[in-house]
C-alpha positions in Angstrom: 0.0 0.0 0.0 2.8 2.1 0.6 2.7 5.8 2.9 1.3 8.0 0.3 -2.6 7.3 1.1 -1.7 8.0 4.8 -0.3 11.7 3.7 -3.0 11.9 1.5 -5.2 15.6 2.4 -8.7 14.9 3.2 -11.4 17.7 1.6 -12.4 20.1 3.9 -16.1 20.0 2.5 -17.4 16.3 1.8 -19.2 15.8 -1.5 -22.5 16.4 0.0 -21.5 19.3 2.1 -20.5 20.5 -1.5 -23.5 20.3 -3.0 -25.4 21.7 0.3 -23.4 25.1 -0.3 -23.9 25.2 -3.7 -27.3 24.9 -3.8 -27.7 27.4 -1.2 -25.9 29.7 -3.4 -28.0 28.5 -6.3 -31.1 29.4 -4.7 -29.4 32.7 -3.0 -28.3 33.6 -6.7 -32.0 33.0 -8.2 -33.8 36.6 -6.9 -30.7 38.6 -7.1 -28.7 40.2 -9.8 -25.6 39.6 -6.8 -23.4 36.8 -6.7 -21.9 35.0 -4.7 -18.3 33.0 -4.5 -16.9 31.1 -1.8 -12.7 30.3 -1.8 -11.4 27.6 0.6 -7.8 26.9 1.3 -5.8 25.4 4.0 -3.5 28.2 4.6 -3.3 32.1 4.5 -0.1 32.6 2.9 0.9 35.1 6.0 -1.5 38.6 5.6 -4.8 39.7 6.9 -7.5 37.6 5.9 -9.8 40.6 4.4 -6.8 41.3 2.4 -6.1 37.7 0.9 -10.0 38.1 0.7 -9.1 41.3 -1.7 -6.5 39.6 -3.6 -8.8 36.3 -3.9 -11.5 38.2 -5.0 -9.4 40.4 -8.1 -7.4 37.3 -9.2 -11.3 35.4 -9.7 -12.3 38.9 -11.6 -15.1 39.1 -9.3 -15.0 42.7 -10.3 -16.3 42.6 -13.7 -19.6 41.8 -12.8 -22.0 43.9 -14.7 -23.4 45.1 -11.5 -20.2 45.2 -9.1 -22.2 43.3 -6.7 -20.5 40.3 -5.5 -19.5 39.0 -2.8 -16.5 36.7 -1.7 -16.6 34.5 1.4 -12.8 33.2 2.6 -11.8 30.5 4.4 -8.1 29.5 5.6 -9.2 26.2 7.0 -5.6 25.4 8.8 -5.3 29.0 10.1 -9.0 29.0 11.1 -9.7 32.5 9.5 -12.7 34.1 7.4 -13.5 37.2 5.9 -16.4 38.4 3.5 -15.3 40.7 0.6 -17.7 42.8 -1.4 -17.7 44.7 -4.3 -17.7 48.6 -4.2 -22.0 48.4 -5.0 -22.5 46.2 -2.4 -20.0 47.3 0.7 -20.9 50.7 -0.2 -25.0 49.9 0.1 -24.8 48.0 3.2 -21.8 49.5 5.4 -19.2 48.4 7.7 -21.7 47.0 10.2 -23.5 44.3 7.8 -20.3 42.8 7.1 -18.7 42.6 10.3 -22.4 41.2 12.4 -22.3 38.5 9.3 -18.5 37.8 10.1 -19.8 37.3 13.7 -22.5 35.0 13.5 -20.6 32.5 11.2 -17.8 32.6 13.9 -20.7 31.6 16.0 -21.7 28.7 13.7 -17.9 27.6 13.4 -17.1 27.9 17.1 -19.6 25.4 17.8 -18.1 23.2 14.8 -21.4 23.9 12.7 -19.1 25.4 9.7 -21.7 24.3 6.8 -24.3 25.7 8.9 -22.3 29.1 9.4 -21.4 29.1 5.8 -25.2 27.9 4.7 -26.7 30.5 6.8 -24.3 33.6 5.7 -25.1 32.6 2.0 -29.1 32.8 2.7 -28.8 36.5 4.5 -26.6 37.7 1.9 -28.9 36.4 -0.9 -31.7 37.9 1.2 -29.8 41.0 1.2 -28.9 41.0 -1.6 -32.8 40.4 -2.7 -33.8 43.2 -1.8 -30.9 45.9 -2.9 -30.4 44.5 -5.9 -32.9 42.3 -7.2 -33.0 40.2 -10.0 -34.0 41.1 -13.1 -35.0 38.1 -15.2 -34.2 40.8 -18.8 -31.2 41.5 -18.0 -29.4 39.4 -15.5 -27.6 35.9 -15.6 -25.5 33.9 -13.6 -22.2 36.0 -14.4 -19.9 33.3 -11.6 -20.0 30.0 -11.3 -21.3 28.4 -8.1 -18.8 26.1 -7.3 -17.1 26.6 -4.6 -12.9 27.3 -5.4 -10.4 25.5 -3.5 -7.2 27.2 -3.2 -3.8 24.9 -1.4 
């Protein structure tokens, strides 16, 4: 059998915790002309996490949304760090204070080791958010970023 398998990384997210987030990003997605992106990786390669957030967030040209309404959601698994980054429309419309209670309560969810919750449950207030600052527009708007959810290393 050899070592390898023992060294082998298991996923952060199983394959139906996968699909649990993506839906709820999905269905998040469906009333807003916002979207919505979520980057997982072990390790914050030594900065803040709203500014690897930043630099996550240009490097997946979140920024060219027609709209400039989307929103990133980090996670450094190892380091056990998150951050929410939005675009200029969306930090702008909301403020300082939405972002920082919505950082809170998934702390809340994670502290208690209910991290899919946490994650779940900020998608569904965002999209709710979202909802109702910038609805969707069924003329104009289309799903601009995909779903999935990008794992970094």
């Amino acid at each position: 059998m050899g070592l390898f398998p023992l060294f082998k990384k298991k996923a952060f997210f199983s394959d139906e915790e996968q699909k649990l987030i993506v839906d709820a990003i999905t269905a998040a997605e469906k009333e807003t002309s916002g979207e919505v992106r979520i980057f997982v990786e072990s390790k914050n390669p030594f900065m803040d996490p709203l500014d690897r957030a930043k630099e996550i967030f240009a490097k997946l040209n979140m920024q060219k949304t027609k709209h400039r309404n989307a929103v990133l959601l980090y996670i450094a698994t190892d380091h056990k760090q998150l951050a929410l980054f939005a675009d200029e429309a969306v930090y702008t419309t909301l403020g300082k204070s939405y972002w920082d209670t919505a950082v809170k309560n998934m702390i809340t969810h994670f502290a208690g080791n209910n991290i899919v919750t946490g994650v779940e449950q900020c998608i569904k207030e965002i999209g709710q958010t979202l909802k109702q600052k910038f609805p969707f527009d069924p003329s104009e708007d289309s799903n601009e970023l995909s779903n999935d959810i990008v794992f970094g290393k």
